[in-house]
C-alpha positions as CSV (number, residue, x, y, z in Angstrom):
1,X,74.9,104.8,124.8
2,X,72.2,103.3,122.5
3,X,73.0,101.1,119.6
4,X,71.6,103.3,117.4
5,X,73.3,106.3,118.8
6,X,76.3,104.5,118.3
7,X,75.4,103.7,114.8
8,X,74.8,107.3,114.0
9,X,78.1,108.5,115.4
10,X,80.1,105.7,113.5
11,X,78.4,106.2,110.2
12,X,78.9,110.6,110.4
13,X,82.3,110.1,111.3
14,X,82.7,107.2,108.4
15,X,81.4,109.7,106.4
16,X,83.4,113.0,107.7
17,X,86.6,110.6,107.1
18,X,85.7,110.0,103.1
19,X,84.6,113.2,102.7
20,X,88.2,114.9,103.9
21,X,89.8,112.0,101.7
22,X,87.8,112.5,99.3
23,X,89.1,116.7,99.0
24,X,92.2,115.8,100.0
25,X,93.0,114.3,96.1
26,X,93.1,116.2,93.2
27,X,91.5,114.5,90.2
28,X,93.7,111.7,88.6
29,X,92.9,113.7,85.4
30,X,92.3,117.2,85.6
31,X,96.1,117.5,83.9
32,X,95.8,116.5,80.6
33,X,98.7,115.6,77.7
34,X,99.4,118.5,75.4
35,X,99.9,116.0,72.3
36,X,101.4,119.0,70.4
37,X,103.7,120.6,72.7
38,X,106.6,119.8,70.5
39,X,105.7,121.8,68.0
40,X,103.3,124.6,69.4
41,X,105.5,124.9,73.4
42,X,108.8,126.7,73.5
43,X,111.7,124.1,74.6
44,X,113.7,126.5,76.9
45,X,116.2,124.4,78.9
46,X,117.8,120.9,78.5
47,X,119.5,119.9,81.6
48,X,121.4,116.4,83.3
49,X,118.9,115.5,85.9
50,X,120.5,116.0,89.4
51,X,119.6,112.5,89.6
52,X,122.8,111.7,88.5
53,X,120.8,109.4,85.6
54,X,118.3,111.3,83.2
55,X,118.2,113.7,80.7
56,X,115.4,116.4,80.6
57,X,114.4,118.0,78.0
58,X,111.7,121.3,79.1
59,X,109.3,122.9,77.4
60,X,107.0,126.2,78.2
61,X,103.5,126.8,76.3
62,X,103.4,130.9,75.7
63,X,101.6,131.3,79.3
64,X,104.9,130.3,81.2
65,X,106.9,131.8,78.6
66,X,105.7,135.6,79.2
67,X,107.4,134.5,82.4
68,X,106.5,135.6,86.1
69,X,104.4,138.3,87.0
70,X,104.9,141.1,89.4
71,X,104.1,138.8,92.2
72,X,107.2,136.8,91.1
73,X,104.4,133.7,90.0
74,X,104.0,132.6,86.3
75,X,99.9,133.0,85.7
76,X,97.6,130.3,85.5
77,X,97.2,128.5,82.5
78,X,101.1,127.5,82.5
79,X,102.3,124.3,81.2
80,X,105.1,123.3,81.7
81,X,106.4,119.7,79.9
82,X,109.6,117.3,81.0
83,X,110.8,115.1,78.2
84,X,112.9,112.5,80.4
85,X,115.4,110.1,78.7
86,X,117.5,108.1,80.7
87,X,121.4,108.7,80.3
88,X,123.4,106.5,78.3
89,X,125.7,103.7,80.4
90,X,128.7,102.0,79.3
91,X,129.1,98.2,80.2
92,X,129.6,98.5,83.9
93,X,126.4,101.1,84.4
94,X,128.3,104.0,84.8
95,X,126.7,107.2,83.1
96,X,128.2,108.1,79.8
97,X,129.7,111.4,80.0
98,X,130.9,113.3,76.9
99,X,133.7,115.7,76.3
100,X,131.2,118.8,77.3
101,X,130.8,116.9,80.1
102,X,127.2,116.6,80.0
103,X,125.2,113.1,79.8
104,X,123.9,111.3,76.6
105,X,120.3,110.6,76.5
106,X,119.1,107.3,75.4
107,X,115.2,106.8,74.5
108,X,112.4,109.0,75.2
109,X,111.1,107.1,78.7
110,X,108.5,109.6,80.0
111,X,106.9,112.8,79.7
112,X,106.2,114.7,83.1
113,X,103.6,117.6,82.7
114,X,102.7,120.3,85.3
115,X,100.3,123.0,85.0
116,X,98.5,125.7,86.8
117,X,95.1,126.5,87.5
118,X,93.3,128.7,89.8
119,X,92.0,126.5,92.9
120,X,93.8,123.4,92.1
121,X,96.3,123.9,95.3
122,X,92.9,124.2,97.5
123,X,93.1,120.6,97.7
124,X,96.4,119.6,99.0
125,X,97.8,119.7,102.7
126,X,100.6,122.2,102.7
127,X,103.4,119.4,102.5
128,X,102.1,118.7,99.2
129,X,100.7,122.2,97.9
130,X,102.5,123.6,95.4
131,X,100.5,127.7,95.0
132,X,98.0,125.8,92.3
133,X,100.4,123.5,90.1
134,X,99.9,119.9,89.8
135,X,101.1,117.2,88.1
136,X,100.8,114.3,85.9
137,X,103.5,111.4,84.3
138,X,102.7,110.3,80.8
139,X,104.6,107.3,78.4
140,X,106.4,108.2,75.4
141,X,103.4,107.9,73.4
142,X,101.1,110.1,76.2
143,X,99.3,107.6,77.6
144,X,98.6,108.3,81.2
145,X,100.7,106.1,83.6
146,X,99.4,105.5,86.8
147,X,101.9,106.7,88.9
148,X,102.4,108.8,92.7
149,X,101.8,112.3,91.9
150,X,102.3,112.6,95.5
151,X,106.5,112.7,95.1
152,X,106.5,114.7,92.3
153,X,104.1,117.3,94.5
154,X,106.4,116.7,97.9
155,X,109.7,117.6,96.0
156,X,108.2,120.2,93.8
157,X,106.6,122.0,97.6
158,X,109.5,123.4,98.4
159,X,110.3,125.6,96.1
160,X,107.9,128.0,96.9
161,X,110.6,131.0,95.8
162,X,110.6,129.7,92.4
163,X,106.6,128.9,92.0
164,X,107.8,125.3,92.4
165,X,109.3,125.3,88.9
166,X,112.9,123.7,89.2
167,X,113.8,125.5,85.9
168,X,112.0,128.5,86.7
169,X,115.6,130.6,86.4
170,X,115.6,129.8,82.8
171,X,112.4,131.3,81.9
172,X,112.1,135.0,80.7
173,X,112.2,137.4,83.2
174,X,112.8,135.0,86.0
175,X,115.6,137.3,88.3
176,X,118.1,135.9,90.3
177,X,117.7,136.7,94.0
178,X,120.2,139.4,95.2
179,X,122.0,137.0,97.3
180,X,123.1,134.6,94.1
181,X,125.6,135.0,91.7
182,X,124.2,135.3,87.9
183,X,126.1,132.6,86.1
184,X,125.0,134.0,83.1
185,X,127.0,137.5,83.8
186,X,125.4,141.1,85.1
């Protein structure tokens, strides 16, 4: 084999190798920071982290809030925002818990934001697609932090029977399967 010929084959599969990188990662930025979902997004749900150590406040611009569709998937354009405190801890770290037995939340630490746009799950392998959701963490203030997008896309994957929503049950019109018990009542 010819230097050259070796040349050519080393630099088209250089090349083959960025390029599947390269569409294999979603813009860092293509999620932005909706600076007045407080006011403007509904907040539907505030839950103890299964964590065992945050508080999460979640809120639902109108999009999510008309809830799924008839194929069981909220449409695109949904946005869905995680306040996340951390829970309170006494002197020996353990979680505060109060007499409803819930946690205390201390100060606002981040704000996790997903949302969903036609085409955006075209990108991902399918341990990381999530239908066409993706992700992005933000400070308290909504600066973007630089941080792996790539667990919140992994643990959100599997949850392909909610549309990869973790509070998707508390949205409107979001049924319970058959199978499950409504703790909510018939």
């Amino acid at each position: 084999m010819s230097k050259t010929y070796s040349a050519i084959v080393a630099a088209t599969a250089s090349l083959a190798v960025g390029a599947t990188l390269a569409f294999a990662q979603a813009p860092d930025d293509r999620v932005g920071f909706p600076a007045d979902y407080a006011t403007t997004f509904t907040n539907y749900v505030s839950v103890d982290r299964q964590n065992g150590t945050q508080v999460m406040r979640i809120f639902a611009n109108d999009i999510a809030m008309q809830g799924p569709g008839p194929d069981g998937r909220l449409a695109d354009g949904a946005i869905i925002v995680g306040e996340i405190y951390p829970a309170l801890v006494d002197g020996e770290d353990n979680v505060v818990i109060t007499d409803l037995g819930r946690f205390i939340r201390g100060d606002l630490a981040a704000i996790a934001v997903m949302e969903k746009q036609a085409g955006w799950g075209d990108v991902f392998t399918d341990e990381l697609r999530n239908d066409d959701w993706d992700f992005a963490i933000f400070s308290s203030t909504g600066e973007r932090r630089d941080a792996d997008l790539d667990a919140c896309r992994a643990c959100h994957a599997p949850l392909g029977d909610k549309d990869h929503v973790f509070s998707f049950r508390h949205l409107p019109g979001a049924a319970f399967p058959a199978e499950a018990e409504n703790p909510m009542g018939p």
